[in-house]
C-alpha positions as CSV (number, residue, x, y, z in Angstrom):
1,X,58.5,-2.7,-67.5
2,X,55.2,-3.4,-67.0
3,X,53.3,-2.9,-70.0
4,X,49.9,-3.8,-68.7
5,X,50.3,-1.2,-65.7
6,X,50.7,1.1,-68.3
7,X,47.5,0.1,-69.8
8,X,45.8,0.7,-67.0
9,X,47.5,4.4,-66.2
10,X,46.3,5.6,-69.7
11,X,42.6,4.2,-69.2
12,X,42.5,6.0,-66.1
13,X,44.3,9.3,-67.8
14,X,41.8,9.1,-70.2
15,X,38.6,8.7,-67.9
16,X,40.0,10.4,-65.4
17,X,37.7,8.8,-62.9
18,X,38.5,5.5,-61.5
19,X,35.2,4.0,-61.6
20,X,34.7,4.2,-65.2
21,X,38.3,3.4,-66.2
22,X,38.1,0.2,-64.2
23,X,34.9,-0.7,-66.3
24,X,36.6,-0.3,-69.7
25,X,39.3,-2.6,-68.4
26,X,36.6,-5.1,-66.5
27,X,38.2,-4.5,-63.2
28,X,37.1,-3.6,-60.0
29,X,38.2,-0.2,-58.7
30,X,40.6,-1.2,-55.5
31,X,42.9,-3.3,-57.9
32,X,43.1,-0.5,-60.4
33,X,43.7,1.7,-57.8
34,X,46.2,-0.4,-56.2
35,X,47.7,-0.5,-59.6
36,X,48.3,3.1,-60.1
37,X,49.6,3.5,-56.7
38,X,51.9,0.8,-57.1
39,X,53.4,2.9,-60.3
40,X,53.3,5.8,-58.6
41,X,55.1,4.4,-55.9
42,X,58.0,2.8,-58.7
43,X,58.4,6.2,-60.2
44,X,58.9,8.1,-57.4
45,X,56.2,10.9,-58.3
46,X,52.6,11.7,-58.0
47,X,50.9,10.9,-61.6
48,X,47.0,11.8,-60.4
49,X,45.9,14.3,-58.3
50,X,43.0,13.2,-56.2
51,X,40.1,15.6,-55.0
52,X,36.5,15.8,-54.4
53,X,36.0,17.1,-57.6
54,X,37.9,14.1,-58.8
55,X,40.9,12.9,-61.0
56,X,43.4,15.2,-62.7
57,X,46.7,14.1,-64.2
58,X,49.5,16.4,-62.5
59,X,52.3,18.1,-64.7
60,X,54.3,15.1,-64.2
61,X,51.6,12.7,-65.2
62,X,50.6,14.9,-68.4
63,X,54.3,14.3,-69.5
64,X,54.6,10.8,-68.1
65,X,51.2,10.0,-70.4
66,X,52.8,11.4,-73.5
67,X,55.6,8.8,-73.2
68,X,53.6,6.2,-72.6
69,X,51.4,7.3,-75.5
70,X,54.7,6.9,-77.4
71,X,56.1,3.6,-76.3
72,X,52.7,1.7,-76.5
73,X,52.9,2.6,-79.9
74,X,56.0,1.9,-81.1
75,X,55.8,-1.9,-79.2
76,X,52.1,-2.5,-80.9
77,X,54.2,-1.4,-84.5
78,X,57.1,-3.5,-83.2
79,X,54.8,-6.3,-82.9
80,X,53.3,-5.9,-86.2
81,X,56.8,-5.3,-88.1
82,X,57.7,-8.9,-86.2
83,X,54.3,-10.5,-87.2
84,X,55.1,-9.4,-90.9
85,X,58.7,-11.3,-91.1
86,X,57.1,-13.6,-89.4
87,X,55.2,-14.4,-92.5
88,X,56.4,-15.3,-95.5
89,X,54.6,-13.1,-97.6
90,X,55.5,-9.9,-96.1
91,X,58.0,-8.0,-94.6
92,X,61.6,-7.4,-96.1
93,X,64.6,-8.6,-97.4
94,X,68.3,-7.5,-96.7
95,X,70.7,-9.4,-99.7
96,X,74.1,-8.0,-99.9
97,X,76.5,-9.2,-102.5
98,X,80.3,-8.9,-103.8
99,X,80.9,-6.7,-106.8
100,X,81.1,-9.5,-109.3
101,X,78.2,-11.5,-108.0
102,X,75.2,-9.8,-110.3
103,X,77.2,-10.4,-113.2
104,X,76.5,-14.1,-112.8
105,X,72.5,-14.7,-114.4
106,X,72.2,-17.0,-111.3
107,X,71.8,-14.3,-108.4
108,X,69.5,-11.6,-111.1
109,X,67.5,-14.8,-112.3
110,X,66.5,-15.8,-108.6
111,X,65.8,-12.2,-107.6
112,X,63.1,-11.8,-110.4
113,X,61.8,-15.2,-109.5
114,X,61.3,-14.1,-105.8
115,X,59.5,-10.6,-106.7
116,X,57.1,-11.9,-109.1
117,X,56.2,-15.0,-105.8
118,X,56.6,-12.6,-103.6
119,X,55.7,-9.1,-104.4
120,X,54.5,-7.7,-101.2
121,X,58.2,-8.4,-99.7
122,X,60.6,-5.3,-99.6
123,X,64.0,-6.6,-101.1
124,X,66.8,-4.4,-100.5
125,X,70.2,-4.7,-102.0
126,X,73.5,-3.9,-100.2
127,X,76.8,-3.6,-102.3
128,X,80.0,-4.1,-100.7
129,X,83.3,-6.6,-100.1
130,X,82.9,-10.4,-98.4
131,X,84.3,-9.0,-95.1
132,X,82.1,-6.7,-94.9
133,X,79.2,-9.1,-95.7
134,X,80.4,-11.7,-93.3
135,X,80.5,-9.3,-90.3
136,X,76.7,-7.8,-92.0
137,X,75.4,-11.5,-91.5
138,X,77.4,-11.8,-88.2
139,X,75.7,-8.5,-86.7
140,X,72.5,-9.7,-88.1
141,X,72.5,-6.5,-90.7
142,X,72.0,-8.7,-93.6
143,X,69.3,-12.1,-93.9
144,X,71.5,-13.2,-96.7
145,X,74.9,-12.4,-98.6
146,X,76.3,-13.8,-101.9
147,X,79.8,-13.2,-102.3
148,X,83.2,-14.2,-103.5
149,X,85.6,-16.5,-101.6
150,X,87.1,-17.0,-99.8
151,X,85.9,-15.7,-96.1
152,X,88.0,-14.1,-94.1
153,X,89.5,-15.9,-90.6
154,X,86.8,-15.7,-88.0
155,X,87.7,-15.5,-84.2
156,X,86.8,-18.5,-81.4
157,X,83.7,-15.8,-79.9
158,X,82.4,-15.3,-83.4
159,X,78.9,-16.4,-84.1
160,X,78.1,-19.1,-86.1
161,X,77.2,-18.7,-89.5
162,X,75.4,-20.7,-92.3
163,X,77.9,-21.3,-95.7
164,X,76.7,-22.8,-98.7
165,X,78.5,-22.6,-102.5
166,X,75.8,-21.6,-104.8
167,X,78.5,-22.2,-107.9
168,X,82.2,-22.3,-109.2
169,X,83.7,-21.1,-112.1
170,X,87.1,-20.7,-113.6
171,X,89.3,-17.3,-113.8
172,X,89.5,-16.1,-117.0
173,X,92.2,-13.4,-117.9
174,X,90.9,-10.2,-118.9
175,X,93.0,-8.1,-121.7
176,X,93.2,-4.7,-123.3
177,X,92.2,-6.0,-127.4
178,X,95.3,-4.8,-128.1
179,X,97.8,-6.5,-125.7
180,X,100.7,-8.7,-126.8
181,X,98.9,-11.6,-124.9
182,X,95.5,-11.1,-126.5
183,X,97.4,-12.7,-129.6
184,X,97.4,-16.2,-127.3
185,X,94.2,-18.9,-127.3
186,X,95.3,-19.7,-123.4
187,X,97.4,-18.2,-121.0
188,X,99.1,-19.3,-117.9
189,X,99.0,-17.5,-114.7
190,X,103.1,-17.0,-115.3
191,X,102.6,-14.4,-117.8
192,X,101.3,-11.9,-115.7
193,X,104.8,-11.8,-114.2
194,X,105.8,-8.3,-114.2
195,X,102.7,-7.2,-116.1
196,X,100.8,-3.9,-115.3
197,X,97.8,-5.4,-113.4
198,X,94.1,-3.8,-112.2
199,X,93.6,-5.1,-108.9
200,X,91.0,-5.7,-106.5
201,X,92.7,-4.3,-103.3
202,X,92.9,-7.5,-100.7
203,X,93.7,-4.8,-97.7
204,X,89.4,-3.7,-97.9
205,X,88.0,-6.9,-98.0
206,X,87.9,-7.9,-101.1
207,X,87.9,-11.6,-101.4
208,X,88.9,-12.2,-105.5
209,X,92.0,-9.9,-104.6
210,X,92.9,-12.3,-101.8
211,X,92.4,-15.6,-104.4
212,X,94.3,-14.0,-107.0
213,X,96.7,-12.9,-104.3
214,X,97.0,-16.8,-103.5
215,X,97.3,-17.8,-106.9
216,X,100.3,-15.6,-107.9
217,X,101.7,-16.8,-104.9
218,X,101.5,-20.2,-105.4
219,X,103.4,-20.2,-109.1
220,X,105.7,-17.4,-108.1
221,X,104.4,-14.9,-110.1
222,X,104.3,-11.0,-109.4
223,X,102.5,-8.4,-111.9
224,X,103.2,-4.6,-111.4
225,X,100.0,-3.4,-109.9
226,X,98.7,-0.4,-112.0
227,X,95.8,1.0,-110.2
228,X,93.5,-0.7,-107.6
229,X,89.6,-0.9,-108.3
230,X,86.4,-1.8,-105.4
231,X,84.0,-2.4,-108.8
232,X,84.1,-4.9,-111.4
233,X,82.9,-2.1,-114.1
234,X,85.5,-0.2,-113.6
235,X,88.1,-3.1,-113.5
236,X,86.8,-3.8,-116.8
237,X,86.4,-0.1,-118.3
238,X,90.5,0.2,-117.2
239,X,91.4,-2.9,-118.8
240,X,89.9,-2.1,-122.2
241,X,91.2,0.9,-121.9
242,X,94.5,-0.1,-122.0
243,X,95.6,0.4,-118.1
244,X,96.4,-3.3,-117.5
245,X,95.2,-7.3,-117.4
246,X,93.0,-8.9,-114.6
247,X,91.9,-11.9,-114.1
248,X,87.7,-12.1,-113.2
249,X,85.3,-14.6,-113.0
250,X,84.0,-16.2,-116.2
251,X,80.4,-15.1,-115.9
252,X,81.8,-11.4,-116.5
253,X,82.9,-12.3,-119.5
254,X,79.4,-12.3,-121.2
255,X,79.3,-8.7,-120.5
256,X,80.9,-8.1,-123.8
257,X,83.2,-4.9,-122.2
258,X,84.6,-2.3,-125.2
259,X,87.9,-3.2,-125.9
260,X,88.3,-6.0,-123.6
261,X,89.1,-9.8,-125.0
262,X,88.9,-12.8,-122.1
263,X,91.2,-15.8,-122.4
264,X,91.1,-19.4,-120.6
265,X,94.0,-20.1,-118.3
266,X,95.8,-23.2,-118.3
267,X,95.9,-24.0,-114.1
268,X,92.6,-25.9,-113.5
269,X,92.9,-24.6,-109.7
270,X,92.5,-20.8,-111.0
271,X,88.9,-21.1,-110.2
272,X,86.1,-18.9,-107.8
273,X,83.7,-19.7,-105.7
274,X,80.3,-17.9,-105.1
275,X,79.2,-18.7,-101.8
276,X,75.6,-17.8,-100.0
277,X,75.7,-17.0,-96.0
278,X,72.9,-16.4,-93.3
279,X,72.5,-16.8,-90.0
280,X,72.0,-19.8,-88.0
281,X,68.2,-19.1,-87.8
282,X,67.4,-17.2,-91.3
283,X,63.9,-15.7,-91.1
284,X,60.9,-17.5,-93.8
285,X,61.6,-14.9,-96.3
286,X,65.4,-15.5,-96.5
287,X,64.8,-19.3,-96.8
288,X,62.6,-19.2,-99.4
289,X,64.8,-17.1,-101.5
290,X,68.0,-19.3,-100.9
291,X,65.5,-22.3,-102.2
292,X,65.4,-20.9,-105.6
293,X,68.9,-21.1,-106.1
């Protein structure tokens, strides 16, 4: 499409007289009027009726001009929205991030930091699981995701992908106050064998339930699982309820949940990793936020 043809069909729509329209675009009048014939001739109708009295847009042209109207402006606000994100002061920011990520002071902290730097950029926060995420960042949905690992398997086609680990920390075991186990200063991963367990549900995505998954796996161990949660507020409201143990990062911990006590565990390897992804070509606005962490 030829967006400067269409420049010229609105001049002369809104002249309607050759002569001057081809003044206000500093042409001559046989280009211009080749110009509109040429478009004419594309569209397969008759845009201007031409008479003695002079120009008149026909009923096609009166609804073809309406169009136009229309798509001129959304590319000149297309244009604008681009030149915004262009610059790092402006425009908008899509962050998603796993359940358990805001409850580390890392993620909040540089969020705060970016709005009081940045404050005429539009942050937006998406909740939801690290496969969703991945494929957000893949379908170029999301500028930047902070999640749990680990990522799902990716396909040969799939696009690449920027993956950086922002930080690690171990697994703690979380406990109703009143639990048999709550009595213990460590725990091993072993004693969840056969235990009523909260779960993150690994089937929807969710990247701690596939680690946790791994681990029981790895020493042989295999709690009852109670109920299945997608948040880690209501992992933790359950638990100190008295519906089961979890285990959950050790920044939720600080959280100080009603009726809920956190023990270390003994395997070094029980440990999860908060990882940051973007796009192979992040916009200014995503990399200056990924600088503050």
């Amino acid at each position: 499409m030829d967006f400067r043809q269409l420049r010229y069909f609105v001049a002369v729509a809104e002249e309607l007289h050759f002569g001057r329209a081809a003044a206000r675009l500093h042409l001559s009048q046989p280009p211009l009027s080749q110009q509109i014939k040429g478009l004419e001739t594309r569209l397969g109708v008759q845009l201007f009726a031409r008479d003695r009295q002079g120009v008149s847009l026909t009923p096609a042209g009166q609804t073809y001009l309406r169009h136009v109207y229309d798509l001129l402006h959304r590319a000149e606000a297309g244009a604008n929205a681009a030149r915004r994100v262009g610059h790092a002061g402006c425009g908008e920011l899509r962050i998603g991030y796993s359940s358990s990520a805001l409850y580390d002071a890392l993620l909040p902290d540089a969020i705060a930091r970016y709005r009081r730097h940045q404050p005429a950029v539009r942050v937006h926060l998406v909740a939801g699981t690290t496969r969703a995420h991945a494929r957000g960042i893949d379908a170029r949905l999301l500028d930047l995701a902070y999640v749990r690992g680990p990522l799902p398997e990716r396909g040969a086609d799939a696009p690449p992908r920027q993956v950086r680990c922002i930080a690690s920390e171990p697994l703690l075991a979380a406990l109703p106050g009143c639990h048999e186990l709550a009595a213990r200063a460590r725990l091993s991963l072993r004693d969840f064998d056969q235990a009523e367990y909260v779960a993150f549900p690994r089937r929807m995505g969710a990247a701690l339930g596939e680690l946790v998954d791994a681990l029981f796996a790895r020493t042989h161990t295999r709690p009852r699982v109670a109920v299945e949660v997608t948040e880690m507020a209501a992992l933790l409201g359950l638990v100190g309820a008295g519906v089961g143990v979890s285990l959950v990062p050790q920044s939720v911990s600080g959280l100080g949940a009603r009726g809920v006590v956190f023990r270390p565990l003994l395997e070094p390897e029980a440990r999860v990793e908060l990882l940051e992804l973007a796009g192979t070509a992040p916009a200014p606005a995503a990399e200056q936020f990924a600088a503050l962490l």
